[in-house]
TIKEBA-595877 format. One record per residue (C-alpha): chain; x, y, z; residue in one letter; residue number from 1. Coordinates in steps of 0.001 Angstrom, whole numbers, plus 500000, padded with zeros to 6 digits. Each point is the difference from the previous one (the first is absolute). Example, Ala and Ser with C-alpha at 12.3 -4.5 7.8 and 13.67 -1.06 7.14 Angstrom:
2
<"A", <512300, 495500, 507800>, "a", 1>
<"A", <501370, 503440, 499340>, "s", 2>
***
This chain:
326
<"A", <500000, 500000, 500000>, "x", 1>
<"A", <501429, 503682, 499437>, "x", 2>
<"A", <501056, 501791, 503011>, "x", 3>
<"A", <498546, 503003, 500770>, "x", 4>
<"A", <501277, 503206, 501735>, "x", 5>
<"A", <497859, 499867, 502519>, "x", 6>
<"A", <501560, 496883, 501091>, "x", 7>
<"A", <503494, 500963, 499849>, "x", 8>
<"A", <499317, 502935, 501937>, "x", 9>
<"A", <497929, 497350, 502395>, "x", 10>
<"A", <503357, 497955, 500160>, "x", 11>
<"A", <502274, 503078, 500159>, "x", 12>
<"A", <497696, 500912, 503361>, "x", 13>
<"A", <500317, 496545, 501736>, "x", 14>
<"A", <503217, 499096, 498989>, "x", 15>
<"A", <502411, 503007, 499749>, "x", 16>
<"A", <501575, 498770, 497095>, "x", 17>
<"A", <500803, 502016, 496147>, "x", 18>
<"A", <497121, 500091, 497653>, "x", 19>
<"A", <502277, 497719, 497417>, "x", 20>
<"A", <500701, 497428, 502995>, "x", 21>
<"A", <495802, 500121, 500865>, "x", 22>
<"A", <499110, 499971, 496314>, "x", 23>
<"A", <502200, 497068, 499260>, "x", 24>
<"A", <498762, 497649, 502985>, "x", 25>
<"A", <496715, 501166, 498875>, "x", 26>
<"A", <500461, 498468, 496789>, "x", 27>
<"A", <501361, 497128, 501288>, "x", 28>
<"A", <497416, 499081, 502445>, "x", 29>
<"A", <497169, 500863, 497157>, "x", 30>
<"A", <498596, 503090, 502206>, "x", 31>
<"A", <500197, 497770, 503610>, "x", 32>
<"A", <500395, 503098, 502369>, "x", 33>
<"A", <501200, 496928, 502539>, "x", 34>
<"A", <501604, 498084, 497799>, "x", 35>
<"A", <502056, 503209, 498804>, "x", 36>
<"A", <500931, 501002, 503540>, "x", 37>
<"A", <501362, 496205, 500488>, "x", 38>
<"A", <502035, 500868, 496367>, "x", 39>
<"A", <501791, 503114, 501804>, "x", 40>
<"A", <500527, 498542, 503730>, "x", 41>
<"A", <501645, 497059, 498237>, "x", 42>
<"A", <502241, 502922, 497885>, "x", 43>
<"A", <501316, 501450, 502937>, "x", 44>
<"A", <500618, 497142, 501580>, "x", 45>
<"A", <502286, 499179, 497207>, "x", 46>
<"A", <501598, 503183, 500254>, "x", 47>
<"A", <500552, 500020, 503840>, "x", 48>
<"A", <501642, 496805, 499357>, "x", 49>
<"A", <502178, 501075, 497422>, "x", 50>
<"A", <500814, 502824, 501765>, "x", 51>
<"A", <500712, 498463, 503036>, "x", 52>
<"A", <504094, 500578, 500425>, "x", 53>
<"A", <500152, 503520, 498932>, "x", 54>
<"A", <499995, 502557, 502874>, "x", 55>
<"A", <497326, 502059, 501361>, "x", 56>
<"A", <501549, 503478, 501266>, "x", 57>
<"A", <496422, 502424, 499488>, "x", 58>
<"A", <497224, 499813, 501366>, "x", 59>
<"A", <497410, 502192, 502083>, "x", 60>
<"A", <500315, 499830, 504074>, "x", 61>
<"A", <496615, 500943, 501714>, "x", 62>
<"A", <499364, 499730, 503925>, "x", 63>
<"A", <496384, 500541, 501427>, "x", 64>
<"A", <498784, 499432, 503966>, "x", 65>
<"A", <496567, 499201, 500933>, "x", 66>
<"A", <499849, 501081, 503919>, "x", 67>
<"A", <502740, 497817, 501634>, "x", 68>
<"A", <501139, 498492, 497331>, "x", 69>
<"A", <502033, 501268, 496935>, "x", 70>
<"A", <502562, 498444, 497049>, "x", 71>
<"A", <501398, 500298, 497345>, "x", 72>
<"A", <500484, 498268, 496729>, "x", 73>
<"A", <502138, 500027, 496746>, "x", 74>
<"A", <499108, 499025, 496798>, "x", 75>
<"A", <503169, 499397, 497327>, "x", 76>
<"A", <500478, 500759, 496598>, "x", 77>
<"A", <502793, 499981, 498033>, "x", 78>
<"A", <499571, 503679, 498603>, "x", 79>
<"A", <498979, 503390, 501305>, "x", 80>
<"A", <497761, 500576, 497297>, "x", 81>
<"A", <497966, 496867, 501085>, "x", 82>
<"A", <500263, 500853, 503639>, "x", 83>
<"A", <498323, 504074, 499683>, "x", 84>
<"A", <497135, 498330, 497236>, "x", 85>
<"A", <496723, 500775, 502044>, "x", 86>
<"A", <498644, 495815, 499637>, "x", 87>
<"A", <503063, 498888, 501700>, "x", 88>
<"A", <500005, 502530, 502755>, "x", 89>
<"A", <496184, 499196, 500114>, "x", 90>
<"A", <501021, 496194, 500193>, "x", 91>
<"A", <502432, 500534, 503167>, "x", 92>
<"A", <496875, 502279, 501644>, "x", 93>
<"A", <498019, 497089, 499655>, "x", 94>
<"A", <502643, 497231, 501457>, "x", 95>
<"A", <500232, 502281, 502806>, "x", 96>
<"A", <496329, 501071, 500732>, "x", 97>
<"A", <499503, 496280, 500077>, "x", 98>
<"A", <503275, 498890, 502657>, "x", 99>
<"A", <498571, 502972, 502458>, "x", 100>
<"A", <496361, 498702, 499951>, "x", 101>
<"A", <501364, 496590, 500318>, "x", 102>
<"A", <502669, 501332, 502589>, "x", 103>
<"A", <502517, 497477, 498360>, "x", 104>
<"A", <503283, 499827, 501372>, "x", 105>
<"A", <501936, 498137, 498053>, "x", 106>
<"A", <500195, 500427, 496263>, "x", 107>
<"A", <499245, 496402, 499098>, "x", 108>
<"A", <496923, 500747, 501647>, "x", 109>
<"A", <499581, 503133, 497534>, "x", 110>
<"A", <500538, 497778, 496784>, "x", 111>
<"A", <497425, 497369, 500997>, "x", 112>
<"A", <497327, 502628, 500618>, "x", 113>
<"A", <497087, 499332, 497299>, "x", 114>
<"A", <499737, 503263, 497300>, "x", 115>
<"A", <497994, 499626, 496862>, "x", 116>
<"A", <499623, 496612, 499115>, "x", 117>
<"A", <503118, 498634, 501106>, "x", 118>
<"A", <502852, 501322, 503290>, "x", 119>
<"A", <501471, 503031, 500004>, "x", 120>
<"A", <503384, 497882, 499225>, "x", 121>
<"A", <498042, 499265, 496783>, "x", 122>
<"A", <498979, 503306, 499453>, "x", 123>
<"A", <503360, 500854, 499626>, "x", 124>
<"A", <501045, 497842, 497678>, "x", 125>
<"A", <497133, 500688, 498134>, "x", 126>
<"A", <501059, 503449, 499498>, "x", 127>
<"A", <503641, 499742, 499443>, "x", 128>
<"A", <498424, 497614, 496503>, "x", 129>
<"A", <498076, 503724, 499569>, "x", 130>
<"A", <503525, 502127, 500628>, "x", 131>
<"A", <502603, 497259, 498408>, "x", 132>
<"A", <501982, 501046, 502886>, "x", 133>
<"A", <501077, 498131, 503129>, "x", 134>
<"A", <498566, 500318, 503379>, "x", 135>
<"A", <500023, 499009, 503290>, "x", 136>
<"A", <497884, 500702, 503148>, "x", 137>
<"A", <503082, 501368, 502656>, "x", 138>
<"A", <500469, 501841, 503039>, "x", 139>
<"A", <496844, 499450, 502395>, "x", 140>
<"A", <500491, 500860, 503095>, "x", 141>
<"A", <497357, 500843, 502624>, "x", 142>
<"A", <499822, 501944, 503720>, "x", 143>
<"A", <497389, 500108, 502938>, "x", 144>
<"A", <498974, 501836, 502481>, "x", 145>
<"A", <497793, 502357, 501776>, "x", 146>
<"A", <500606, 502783, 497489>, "x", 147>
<"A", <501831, 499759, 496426>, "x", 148>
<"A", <501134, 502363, 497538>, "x", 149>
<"A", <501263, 499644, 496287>, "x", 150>
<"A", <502321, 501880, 497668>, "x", 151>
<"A", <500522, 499664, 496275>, "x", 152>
<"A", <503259, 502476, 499241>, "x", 153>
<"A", <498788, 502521, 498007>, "x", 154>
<"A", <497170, 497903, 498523>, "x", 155>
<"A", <502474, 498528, 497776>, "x", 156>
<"A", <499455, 496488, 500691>, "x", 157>
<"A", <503380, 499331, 500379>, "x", 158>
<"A", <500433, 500004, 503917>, "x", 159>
<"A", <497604, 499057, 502584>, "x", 160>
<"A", <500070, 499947, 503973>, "x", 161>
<"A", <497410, 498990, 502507>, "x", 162>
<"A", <500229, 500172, 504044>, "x", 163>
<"A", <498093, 499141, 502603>, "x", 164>
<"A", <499649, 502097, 503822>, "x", 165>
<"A", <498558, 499754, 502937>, "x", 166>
<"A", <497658, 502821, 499429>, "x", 167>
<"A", <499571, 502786, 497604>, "x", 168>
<"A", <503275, 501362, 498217>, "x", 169>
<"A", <501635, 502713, 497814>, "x", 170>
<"A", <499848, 499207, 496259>, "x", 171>
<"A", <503747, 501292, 500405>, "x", 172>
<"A", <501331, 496890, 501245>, "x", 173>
<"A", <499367, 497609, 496991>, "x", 174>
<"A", <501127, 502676, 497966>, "x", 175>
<"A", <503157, 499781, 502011>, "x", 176>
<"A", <500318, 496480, 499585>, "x", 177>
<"A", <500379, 500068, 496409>, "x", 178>
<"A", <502150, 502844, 499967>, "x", 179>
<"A", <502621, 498376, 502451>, "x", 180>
<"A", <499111, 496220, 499472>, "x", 181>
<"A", <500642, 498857, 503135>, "x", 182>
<"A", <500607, 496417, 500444>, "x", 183>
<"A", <498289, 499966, 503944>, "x", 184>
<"A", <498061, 501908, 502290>, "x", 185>
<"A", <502887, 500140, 502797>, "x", 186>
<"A", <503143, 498222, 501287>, "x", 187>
<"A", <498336, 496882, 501307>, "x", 188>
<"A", <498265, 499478, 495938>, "x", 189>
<"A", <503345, 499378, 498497>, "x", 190>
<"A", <500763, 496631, 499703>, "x", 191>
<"A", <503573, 499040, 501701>, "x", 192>
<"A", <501197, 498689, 497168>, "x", 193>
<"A", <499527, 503178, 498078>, "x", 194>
<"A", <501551, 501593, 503141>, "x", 195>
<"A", <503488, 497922, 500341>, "x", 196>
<"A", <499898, 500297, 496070>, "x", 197>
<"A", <500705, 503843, 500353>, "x", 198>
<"A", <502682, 499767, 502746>, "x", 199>
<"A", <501758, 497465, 498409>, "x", 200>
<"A", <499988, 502590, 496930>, "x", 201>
<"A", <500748, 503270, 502160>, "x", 202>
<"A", <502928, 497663, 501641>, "x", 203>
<"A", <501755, 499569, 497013>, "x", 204>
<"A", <499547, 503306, 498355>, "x", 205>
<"A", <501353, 501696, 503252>, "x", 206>
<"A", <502945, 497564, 499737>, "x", 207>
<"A", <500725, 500960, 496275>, "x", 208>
<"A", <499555, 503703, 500796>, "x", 209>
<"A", <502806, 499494, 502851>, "x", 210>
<"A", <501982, 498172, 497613>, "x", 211>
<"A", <499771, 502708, 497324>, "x", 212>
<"A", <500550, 502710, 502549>, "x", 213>
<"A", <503600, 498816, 501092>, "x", 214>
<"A", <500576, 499451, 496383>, "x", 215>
<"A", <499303, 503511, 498700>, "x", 216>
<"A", <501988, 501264, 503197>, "x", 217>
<"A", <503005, 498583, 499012>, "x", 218>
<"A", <499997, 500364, 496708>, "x", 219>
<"A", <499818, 503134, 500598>, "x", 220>
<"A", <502861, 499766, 502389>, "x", 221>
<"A", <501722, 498847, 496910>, "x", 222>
<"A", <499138, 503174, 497685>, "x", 223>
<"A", <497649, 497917, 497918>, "x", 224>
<"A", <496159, 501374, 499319>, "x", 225>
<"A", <498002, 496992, 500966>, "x", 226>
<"A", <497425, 500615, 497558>, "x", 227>
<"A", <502636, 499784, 496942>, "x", 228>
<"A", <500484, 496143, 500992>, "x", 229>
<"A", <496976, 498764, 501030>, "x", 230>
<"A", <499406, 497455, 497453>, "x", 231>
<"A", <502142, 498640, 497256>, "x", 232>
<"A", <498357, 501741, 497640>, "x", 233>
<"A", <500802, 503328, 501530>, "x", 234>
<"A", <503844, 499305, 500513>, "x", 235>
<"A", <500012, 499151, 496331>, "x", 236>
<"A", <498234, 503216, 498871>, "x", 237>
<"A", <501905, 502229, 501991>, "x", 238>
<"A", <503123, 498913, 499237>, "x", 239>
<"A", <499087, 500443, 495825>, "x", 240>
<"A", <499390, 503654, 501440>, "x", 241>
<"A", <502918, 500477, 502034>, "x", 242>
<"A", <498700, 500537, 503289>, "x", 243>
<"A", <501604, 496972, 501442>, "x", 244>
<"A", <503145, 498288, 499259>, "x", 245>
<"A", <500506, 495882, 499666>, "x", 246>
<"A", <501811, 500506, 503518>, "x", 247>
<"A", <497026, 501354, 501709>, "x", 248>
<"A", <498169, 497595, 498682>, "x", 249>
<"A", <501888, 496925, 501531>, "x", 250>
<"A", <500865, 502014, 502904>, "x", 251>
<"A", <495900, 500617, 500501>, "x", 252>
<"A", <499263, 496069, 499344>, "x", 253>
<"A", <502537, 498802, 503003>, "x", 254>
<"A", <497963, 502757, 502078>, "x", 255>
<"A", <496819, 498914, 499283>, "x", 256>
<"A", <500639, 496814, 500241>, "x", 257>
<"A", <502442, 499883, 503147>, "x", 258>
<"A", <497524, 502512, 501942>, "x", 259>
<"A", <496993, 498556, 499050>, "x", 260>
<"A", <501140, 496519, 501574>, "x", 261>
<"A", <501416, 501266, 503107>, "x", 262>
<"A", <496992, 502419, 500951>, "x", 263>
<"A", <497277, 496952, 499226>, "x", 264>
<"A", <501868, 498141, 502318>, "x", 265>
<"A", <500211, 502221, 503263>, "x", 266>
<"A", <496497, 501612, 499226>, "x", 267>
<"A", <498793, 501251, 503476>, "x", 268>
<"A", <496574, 497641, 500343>, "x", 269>
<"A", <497797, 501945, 502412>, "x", 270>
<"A", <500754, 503268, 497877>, "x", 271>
<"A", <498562, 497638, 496989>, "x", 272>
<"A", <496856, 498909, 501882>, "x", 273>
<"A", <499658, 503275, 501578>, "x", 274>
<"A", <499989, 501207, 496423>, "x", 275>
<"A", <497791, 497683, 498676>, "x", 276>
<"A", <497170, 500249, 502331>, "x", 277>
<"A", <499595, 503336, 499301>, "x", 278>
<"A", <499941, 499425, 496392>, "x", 279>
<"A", <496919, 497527, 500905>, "x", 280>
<"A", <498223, 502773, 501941>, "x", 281>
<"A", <500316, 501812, 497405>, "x", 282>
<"A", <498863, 497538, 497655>, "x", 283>
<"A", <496727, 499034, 502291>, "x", 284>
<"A", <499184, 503756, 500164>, "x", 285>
<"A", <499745, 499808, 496317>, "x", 286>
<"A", <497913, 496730, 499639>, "x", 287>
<"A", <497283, 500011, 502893>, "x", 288>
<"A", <497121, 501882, 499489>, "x", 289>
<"A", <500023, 501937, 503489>, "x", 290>
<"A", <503328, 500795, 499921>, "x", 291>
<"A", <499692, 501830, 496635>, "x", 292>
<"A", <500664, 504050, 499737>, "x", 293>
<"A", <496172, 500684, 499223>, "x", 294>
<"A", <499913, 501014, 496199>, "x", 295>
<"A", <497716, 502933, 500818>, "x", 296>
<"A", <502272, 501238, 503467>, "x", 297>
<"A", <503629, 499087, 499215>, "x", 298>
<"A", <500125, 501309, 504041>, "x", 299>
<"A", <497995, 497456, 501108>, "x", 300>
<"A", <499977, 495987, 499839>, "x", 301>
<"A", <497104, 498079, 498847>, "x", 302>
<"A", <499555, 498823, 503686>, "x", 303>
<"A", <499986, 503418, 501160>, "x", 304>
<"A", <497793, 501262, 497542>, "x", 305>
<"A", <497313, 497035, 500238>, "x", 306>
<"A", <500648, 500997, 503844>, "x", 307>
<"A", <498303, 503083, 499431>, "x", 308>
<"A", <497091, 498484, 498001>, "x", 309>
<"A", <498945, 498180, 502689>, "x", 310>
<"A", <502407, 498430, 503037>, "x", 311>
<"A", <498031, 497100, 500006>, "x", 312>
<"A", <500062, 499726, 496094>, "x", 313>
<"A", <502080, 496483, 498711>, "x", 314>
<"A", <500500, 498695, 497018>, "x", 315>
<"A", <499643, 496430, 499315>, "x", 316>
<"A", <501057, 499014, 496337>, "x", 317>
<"A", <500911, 501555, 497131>, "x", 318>
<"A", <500568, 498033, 496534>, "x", 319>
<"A", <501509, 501943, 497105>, "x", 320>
<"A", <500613, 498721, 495782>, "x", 321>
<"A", <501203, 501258, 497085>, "x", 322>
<"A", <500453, 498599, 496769>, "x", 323>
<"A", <503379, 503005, 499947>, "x", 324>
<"A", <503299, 498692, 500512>, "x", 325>
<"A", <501696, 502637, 503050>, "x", 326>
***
């Protein structure tokens, strides 16, 4: 039977897909609206499965809260073009809508959530068959508690955060969470690991700065600019130009590599740790939340200035995603 407009605008409507893809299926499934839908799910399936090792980098990040609840939720693409298109964005709004309702907290239970006639897993494939493009449901995380807020960074769909409080809070402080990205609220949320991680780090930088230190000092000592023999490539380059001789050169090497040996082995240790737990204060002031210069009050702390809010004010959890590399 001939297809009619009508019906490819019909399809177009139910299915998402390009007047050519609807108008083809239609064809094929002699004017079945059903049997044409089947036609195009079974297309994108074939695409999502060809598509299947190439990487998904776009995509649109959305958060929402419903009263104590709130999450958020990627959807991945492979290009921007795909992730800003109005359906897609429309798509993740709907994956979302329905995890909140369904207060899922896991994102396998997001997939197997029904949508249309099939799970919102489905759904997805169903439109990257529509797109040609990869994609991939990513990024769902959820928080709870007596009162949540949301922020989308400058409505961009590109970075999300949710927290959760004990009571009513400043819109600032979610803001300041994707500014800053903190990795936990205070001292006791970062995980030891992470901790001893960091000292280790700050022990041995400390160490080489020591090292370099006594280096620089004596060469020095020896008339020799430290920074015209700093790496091979230098002494090379600046003897071509004159500034150092094939001497200096050899003279510098038995410095640097007579110093260097002697000062790594009478490094005084308590200076080092000393040292190095500062450099993890430092580093803990940058990473928990309360510890944070506010970004609105450079004067104050995040502590000080949800202090002011409300003394009794707490915050409970905080979940932030972006699709950005930082």
């Amino acid at each position: 039977m001939a297809v009619t407009m009508a019906d490819i605008t019909k399809l177009r409507k139910m299915s998402g897909a390009g007047m050519m893809d609807c108008k083809k299926a239609l064809t094929e499934s002699d004017g079945d609206i059903e049997k044409a839908m089947e036609i195009i799910r079974k297309k994108g399936q074939a695409i999502a499965a060809k598509r299947s090792d190439r990487e998904a980098a776009e995509g649109c990040v959305l958060a929402k809260k419903d009263g104590e609840f709130a999450a958020i939720i990627a959807l991945k693409c492979e290009t921007d073009f795909v992730a800003k298109n109005e359906d897609f964005v429309a798509l993740t709004q709907a994956i979302l809508d329905a995890a909140v309702a369904n207060k899922c907290r896991t994102l396998d239970e997001v997939k197997a959530l029904p949508m249309g006639k099939g799970t919102i897993q489905e759904a997805v494939t169903d439109r990257s068959g529509i797109t040609g493009e990869k994609m991939e449901l990513d990024g769902y995380c959820v928080v709870e508690g007596a009162y949540t807020t949301v922020y989308n960074h400058k409505g961009k769909n590109q970075l999300c955060t949710i927290a959760a409080f004990n009571k009513e809070a400043a819109h600032n402080i979610v803001m300041q969470i994707a500014a800053m990205n903190p990795i936990a609220i205070d001292e006791a949320g970062v995980p030891e690991s992470v901790k001893e991680k960091e000292i280790q780090v700050a022990i041995e930088k400390t160490k080489a700065e020591q090292v370099q230190k006594a280096v620089e000092a004596a060469l020095k000592k020896a008339g020799i600019n430290p920074s015209h023999v700093d790496s091979e490539a230098h002494m090379e380059s600046n003897m071509d130009k004159g500034w150092i001789t094939a001497e200096d050169v050899a003279k510098a090497k038995e410095i640097i590599a007579t110093v260097s040996a002697e000062k790594a082995a009478n490094l005084p240790q308590q200076m080092i740790e000393n040292i190095a737990k500062g450099r993890l204060g430092k580093f803990l002031k940058e990473v928990c939340l309360l510890n944070q210069e506010d970004i609105m009050d450079g004067k104050k702390t995040v502590r000080e200035t949800m202090k002011e809010i409300d003394p009794e004010l707490q915050i409970l959890a905080f979940k932030r995603f972006t699709l950005r590399a930082e």
